[in-house]
MILO-444762 format. One line per 2 residues: number of its first residue (from 1); their letters; for each residue x, y, z of N, C-alpha, C, O. Coordinates in Angstrom, 1 decimal. Layout:
N
NUM	A	X Y Z X Y Z X Y Z X Y Z  ...
END
This chain:
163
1	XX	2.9 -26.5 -3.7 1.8 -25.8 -3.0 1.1 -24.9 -4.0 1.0 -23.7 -3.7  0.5 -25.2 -4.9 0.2 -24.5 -6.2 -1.4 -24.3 -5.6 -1.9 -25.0 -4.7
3	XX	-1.8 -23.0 -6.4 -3.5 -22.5 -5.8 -4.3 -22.8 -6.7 -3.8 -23.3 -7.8  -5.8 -22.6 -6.5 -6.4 -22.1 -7.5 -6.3 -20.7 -8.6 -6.4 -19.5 -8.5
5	XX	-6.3 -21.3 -9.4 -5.1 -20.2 -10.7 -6.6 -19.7 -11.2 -7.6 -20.5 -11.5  -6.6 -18.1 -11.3 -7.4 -17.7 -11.9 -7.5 -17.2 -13.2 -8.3 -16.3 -13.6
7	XX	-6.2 -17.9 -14.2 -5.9 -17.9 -15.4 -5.3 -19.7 -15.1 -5.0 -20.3 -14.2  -5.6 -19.9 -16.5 -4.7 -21.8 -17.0 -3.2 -21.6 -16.5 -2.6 -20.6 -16.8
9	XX	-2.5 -22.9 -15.7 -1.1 -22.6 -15.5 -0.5 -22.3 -16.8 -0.6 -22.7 -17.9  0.4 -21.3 -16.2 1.3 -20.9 -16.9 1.2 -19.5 -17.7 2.1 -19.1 -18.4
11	XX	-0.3 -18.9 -17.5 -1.1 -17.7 -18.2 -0.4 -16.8 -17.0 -0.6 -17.4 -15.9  0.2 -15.7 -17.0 0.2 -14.6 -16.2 -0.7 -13.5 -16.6 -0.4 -12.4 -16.1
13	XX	-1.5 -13.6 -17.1 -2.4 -12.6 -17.3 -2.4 -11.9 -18.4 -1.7 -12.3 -19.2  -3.3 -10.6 -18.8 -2.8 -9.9 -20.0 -1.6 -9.2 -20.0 -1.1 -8.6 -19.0
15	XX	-1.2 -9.2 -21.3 -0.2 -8.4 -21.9 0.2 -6.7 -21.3 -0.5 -5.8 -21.6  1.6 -6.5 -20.3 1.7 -5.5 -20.7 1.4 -4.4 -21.3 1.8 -4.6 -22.4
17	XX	0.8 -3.2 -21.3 1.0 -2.3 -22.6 -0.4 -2.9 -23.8 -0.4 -2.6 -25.0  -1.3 -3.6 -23.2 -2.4 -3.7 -23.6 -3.0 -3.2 -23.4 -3.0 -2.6 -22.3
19	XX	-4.5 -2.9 -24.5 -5.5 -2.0 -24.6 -6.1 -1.8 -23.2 -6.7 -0.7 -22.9  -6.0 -2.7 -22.4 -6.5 -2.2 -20.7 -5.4 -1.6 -19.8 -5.4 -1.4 -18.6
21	XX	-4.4 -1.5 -20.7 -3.5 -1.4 -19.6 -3.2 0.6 -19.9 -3.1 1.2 -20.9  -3.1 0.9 -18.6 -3.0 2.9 -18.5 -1.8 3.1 -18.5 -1.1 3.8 -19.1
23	XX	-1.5 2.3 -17.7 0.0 2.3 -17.0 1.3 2.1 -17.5 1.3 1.0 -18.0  2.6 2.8 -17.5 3.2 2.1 -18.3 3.8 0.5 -17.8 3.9 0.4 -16.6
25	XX	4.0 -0.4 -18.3 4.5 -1.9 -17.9 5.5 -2.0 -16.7 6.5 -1.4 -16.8  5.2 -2.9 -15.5 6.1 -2.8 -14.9 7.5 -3.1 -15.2 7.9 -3.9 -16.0
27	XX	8.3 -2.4 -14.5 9.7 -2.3 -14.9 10.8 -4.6 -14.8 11.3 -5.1 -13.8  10.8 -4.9 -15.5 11.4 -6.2 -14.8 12.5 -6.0 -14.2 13.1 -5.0 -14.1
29	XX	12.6 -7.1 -13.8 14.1 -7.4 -12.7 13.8 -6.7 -11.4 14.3 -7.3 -10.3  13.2 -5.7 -11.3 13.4 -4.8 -9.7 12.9 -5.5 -8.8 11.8 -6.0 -8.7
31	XX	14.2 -5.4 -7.9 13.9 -6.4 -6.3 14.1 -4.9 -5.5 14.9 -4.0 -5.7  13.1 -5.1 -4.4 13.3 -3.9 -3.2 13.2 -5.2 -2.1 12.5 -6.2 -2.1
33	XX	14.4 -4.6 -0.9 13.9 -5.4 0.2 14.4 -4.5 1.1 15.3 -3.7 0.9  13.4 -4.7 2.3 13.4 -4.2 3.4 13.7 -5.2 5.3 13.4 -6.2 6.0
35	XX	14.3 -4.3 5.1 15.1 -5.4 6.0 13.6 -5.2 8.0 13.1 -4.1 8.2  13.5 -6.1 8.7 12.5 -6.2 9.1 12.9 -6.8 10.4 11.9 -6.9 11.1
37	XX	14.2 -7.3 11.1 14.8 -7.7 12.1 14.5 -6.9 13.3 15.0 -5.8 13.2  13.7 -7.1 14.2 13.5 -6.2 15.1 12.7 -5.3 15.2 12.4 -4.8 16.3
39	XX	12.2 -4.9 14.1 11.1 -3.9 13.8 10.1 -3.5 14.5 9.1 -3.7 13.9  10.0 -3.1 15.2 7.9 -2.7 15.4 7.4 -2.1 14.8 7.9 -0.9 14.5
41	XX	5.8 -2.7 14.3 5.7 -2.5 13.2 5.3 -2.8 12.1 4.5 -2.2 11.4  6.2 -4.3 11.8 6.5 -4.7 11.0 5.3 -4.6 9.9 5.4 -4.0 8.9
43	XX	4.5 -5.2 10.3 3.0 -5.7 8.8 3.2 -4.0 8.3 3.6 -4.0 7.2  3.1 -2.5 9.0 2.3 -1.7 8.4 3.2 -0.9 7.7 3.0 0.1 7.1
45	XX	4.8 -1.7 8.0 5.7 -1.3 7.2 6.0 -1.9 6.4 6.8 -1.3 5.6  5.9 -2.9 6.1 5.9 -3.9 5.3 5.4 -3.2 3.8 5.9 -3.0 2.7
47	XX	3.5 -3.0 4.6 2.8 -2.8 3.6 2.7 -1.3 2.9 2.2 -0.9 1.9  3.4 -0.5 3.8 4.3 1.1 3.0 5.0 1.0 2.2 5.2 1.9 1.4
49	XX	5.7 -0.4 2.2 7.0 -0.1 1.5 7.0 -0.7 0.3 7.8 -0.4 -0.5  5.9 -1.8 0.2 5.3 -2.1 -0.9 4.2 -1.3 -1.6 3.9 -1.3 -2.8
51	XX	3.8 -0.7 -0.8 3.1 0.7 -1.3 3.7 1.5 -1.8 3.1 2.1 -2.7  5.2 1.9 -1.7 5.5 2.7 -2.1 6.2 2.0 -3.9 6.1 2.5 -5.0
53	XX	6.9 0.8 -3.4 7.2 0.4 -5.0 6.0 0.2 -6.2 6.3 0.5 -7.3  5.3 0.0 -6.0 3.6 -0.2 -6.5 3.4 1.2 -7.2 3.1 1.3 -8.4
55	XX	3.7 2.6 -6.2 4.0 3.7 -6.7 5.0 4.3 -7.6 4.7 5.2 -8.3  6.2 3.6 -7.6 7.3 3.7 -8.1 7.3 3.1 -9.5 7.8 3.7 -10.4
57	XX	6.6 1.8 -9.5 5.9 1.3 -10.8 5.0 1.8 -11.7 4.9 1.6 -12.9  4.3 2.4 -11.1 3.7 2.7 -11.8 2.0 2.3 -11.6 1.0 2.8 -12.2
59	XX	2.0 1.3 -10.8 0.8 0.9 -10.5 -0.3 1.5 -9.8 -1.5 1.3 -10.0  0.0 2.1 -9.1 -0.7 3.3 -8.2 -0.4 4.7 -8.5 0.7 5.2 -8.8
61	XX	-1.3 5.2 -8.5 -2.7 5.1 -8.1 -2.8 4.5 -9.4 -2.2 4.7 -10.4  -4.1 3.4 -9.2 -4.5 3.1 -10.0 -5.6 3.6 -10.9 -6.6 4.1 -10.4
63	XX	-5.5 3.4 -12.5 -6.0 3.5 -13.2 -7.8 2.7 -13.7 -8.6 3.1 -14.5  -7.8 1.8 -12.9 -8.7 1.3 -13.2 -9.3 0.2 -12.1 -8.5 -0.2 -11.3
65	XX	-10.9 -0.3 -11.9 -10.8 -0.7 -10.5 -10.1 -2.1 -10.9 -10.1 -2.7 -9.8  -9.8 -2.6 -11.5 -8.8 -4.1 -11.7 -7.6 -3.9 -11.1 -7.1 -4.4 -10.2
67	XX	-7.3 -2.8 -11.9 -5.7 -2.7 -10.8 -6.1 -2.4 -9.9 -5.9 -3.3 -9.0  -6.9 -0.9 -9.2 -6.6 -1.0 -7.9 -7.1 -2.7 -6.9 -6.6 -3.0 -5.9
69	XX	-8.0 -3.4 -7.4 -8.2 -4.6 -6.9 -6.9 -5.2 -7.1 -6.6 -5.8 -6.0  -5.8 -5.3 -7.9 -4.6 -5.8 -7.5 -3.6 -5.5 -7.1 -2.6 -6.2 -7.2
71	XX	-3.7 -4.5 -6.6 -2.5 -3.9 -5.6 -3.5 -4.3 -4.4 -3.0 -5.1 -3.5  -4.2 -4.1 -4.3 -4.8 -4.7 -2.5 -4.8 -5.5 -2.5 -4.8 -5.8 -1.3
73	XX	-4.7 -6.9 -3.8 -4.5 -7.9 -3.0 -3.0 -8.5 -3.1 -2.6 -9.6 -2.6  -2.1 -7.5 -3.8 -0.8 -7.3 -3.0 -0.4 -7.0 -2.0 0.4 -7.7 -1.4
75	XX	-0.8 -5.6 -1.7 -0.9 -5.3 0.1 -1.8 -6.3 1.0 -2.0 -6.0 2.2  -2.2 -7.4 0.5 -2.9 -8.1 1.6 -2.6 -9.1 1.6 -2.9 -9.9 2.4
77	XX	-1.8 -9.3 0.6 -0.8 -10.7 0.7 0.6 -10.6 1.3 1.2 -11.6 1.8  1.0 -9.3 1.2 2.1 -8.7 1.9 1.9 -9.0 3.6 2.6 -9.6 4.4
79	XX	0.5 -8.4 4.0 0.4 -8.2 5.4 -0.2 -9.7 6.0 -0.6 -9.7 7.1  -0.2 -10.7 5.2 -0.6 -12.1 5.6 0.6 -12.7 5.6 0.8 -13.7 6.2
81	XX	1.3 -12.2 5.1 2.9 -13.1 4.7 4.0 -12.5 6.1 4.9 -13.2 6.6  3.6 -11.3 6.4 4.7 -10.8 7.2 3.8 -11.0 8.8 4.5 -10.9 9.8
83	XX	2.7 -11.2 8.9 1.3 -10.9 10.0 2.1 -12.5 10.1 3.2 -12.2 10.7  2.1 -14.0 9.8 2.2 -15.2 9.6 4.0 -15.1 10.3 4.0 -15.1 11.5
85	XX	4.6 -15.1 10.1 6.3 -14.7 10.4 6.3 -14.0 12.0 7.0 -14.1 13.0  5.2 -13.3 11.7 5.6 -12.8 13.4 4.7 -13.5 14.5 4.9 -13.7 15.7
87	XX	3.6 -13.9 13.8 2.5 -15.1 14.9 3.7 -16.4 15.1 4.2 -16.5 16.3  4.2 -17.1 14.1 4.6 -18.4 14.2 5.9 -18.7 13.6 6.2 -19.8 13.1
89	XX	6.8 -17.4 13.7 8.3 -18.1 13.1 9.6 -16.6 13.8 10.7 -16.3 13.3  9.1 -16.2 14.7 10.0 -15.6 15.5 10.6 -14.3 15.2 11.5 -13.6 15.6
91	XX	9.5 -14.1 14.2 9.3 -12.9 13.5 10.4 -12.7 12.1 11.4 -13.4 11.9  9.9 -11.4 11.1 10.5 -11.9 9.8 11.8 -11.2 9.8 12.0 -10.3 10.7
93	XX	12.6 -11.5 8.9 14.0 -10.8 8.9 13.9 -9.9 8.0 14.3 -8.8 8.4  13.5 -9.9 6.6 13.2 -9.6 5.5 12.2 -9.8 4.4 11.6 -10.9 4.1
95	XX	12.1 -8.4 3.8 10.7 -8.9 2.9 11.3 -8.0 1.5 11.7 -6.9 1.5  11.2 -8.9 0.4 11.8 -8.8 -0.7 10.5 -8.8 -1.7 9.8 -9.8 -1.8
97	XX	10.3 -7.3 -2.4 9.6 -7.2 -3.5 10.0 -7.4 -4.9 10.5 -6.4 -5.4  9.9 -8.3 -5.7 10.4 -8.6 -6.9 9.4 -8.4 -7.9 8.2 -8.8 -7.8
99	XX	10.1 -7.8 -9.3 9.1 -7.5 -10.2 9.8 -8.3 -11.7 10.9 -7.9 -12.1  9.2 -9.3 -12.3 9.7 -9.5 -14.0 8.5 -9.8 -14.3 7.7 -10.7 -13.9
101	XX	8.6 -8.5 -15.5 7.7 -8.8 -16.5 6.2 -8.3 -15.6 6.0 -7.3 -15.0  4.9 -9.9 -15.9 3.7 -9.7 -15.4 3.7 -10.6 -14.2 2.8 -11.4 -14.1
103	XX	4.9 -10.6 -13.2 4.8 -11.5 -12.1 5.0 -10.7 -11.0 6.1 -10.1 -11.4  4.7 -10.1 -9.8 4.9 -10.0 -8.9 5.9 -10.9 -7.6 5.1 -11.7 -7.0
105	XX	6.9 -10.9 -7.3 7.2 -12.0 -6.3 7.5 -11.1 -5.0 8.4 -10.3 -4.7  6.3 -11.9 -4.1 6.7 -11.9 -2.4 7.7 -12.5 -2.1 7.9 -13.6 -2.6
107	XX	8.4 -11.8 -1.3 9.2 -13.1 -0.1 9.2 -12.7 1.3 9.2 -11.5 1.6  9.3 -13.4 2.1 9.2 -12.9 3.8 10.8 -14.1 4.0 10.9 -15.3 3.8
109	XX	11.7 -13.4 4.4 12.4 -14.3 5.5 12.5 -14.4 6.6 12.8 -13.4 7.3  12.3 -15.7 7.3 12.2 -15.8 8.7 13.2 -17.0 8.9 13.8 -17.7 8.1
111	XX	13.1 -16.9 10.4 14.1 -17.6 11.2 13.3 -19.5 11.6 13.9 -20.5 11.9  12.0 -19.2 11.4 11.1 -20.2 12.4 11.3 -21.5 11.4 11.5 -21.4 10.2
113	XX	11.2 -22.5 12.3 11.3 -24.2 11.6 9.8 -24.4 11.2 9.7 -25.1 10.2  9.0 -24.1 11.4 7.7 -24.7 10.9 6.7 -24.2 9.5 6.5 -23.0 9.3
115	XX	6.4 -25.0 9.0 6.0 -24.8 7.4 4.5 -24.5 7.3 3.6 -25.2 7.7  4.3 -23.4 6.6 3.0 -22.5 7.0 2.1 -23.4 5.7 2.5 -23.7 4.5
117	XX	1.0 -23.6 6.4 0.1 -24.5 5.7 -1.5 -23.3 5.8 -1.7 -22.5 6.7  -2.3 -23.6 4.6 -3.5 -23.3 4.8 -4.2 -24.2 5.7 -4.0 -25.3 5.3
119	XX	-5.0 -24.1 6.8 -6.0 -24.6 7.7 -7.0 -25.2 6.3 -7.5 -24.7 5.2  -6.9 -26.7 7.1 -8.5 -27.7 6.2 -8.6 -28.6 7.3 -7.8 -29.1 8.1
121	XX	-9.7 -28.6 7.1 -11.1 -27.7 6.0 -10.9 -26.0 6.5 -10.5 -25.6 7.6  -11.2 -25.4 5.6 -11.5 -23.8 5.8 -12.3 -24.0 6.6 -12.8 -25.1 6.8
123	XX	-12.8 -22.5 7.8 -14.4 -22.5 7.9 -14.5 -21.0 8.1 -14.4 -20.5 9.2  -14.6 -20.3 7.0 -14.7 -19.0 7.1 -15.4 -18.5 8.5 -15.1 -17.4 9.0
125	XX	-16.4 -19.4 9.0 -16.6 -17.9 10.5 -15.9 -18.4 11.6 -16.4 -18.1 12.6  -14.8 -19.0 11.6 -14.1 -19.2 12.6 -12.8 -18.1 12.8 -11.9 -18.1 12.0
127	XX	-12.8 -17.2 13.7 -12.3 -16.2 14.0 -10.4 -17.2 13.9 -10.1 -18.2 14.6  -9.4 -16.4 12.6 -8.0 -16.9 12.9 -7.9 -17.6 12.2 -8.8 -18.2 11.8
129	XX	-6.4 -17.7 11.6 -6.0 -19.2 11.0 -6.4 -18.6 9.4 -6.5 -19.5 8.6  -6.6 -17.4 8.9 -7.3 -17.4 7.3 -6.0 -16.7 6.0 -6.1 -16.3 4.8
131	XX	-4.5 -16.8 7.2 -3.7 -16.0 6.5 -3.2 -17.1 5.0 -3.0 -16.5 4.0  -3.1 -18.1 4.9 -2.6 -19.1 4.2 -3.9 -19.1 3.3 -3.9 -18.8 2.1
133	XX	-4.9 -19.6 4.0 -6.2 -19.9 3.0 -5.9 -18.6 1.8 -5.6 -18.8 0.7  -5.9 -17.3 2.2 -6.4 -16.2 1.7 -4.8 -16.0 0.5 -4.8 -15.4 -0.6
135	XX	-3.6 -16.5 1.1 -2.7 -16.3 0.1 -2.8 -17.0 -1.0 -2.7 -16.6 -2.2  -3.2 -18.5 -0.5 -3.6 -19.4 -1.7 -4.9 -19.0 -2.4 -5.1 -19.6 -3.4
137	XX	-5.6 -18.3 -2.1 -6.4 -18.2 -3.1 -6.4 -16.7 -4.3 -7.1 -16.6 -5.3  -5.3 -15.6 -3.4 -5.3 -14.5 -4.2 -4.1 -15.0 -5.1 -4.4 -14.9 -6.3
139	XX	-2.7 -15.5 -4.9 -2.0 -16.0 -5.5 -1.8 -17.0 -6.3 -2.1 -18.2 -6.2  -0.9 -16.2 -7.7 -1.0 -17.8 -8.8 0.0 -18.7 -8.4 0.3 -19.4 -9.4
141	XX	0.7 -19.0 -7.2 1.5 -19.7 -6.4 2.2 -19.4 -5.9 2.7 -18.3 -6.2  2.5 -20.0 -4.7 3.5 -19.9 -3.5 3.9 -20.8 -2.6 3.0 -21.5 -2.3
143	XX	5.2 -21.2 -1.8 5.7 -21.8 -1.6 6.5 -21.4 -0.2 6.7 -20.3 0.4  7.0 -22.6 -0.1 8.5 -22.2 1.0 10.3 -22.7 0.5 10.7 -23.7 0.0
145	XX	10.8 -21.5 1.0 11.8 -22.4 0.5 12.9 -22.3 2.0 12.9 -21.3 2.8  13.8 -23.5 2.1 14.0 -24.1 2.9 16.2 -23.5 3.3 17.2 -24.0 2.7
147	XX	16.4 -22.3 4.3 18.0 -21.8 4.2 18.6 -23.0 4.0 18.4 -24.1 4.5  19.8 -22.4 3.1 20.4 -24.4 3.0 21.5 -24.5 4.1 22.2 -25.5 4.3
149	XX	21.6 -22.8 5.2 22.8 -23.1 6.1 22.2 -23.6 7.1 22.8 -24.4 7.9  21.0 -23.4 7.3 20.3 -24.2 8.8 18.6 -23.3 9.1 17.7 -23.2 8.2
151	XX	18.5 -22.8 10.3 17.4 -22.2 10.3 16.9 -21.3 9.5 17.4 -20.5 8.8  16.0 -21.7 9.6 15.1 -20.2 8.6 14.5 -20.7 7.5 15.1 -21.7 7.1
153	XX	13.5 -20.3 6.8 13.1 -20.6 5.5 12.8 -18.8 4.6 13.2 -17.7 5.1  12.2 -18.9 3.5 11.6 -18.3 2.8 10.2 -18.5 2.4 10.0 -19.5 1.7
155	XX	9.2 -17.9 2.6 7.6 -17.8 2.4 7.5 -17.2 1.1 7.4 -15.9 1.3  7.6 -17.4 -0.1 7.0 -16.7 -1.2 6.0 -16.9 -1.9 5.6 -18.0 -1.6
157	XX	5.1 -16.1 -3.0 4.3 -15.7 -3.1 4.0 -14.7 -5.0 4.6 -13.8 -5.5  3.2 -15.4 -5.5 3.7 -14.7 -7.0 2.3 -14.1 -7.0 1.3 -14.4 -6.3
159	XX	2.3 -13.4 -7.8 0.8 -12.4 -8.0 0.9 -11.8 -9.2 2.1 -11.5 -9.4  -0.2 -11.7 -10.3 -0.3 -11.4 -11.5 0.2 -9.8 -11.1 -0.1 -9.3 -10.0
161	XX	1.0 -8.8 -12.2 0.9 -7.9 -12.1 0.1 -7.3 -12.5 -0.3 -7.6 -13.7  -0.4 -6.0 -11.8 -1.5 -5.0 -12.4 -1.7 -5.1 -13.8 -0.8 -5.0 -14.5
163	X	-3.2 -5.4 -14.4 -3.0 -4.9 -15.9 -3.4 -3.8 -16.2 -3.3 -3.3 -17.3
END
């Protein structure tokens, strides 16, 4: 389910700790999850709590309007991924923020059998249906992956990190 890549596959973007970058580099390996079972709520906590690691990183407040354009379209891939889990998969169980290096990784886990597709053809003035379009197109890929005990999948989601 690969997107339109706004770098050549396999480019995560600039360098760390380069001449545009304010910030110091994000930290790798850090996974935060938030557990989401029952919740009300869920999207605007979702997108707190990724707000708050974003903060923790270092990325916010941002330094520059590039980053702040990429933390929003973190937080808006967050609230399309977890907004999508509670329309059509019985709502999410967990949402896991992962950081290595210049990759961002979403995940939403949910319980629901069906495989979230972008709507095609698009038609942007049709009111609904724009959470998929909008992930594939802010994201340098994303996917599902499939529990191997039975119900449920994983919705993930990679995003360049802030430069």
């Amino acid at each position: 389910m690969s997107t339109t890549r706004p770098s050549p596959p396999g480019d995560r973007g600039p360098e760390p700790g380069g001449a545009a970058s304010a910030a110091a580099p994000p930290p790798a390996g850090q996974v935060r999850r938030l557990h989401l079972i029952g919740a009300s709520g869920a999207v605007p906590r979702a997108r707190d709590f990724t707000r708050e690691a974003l903060h923790d990183w270092g990325w916010l407040p941002a330094a520059s309007a590039d980053q702040r354009a990429a933390a929003e379209d973190v937080l808006l891939v967050v609230s399309e991924l977890v907004t999508n889990a509670c329309l059509h998969a019985e709502g999410p169980e967990e949402l896991r923020v992962a950081c290595s290096g210049k990759v961002l990784r979403l995940e939403v886990v949910d319980l629901g059998s069906g495989t979230p597709e972008p709507r095609t053809p698009h038609r942007a003035g049709r009111p609904g249906g724009h959470g998929m379009f909008i992930v594939q197109r802010l994201c340098l890929d994303w996917g599902v992956v499939r529990n191997a005990g039975g119900a449920g999948k994983t919705v993930w989601a990679e995003l360049a990190a802030p430069s």
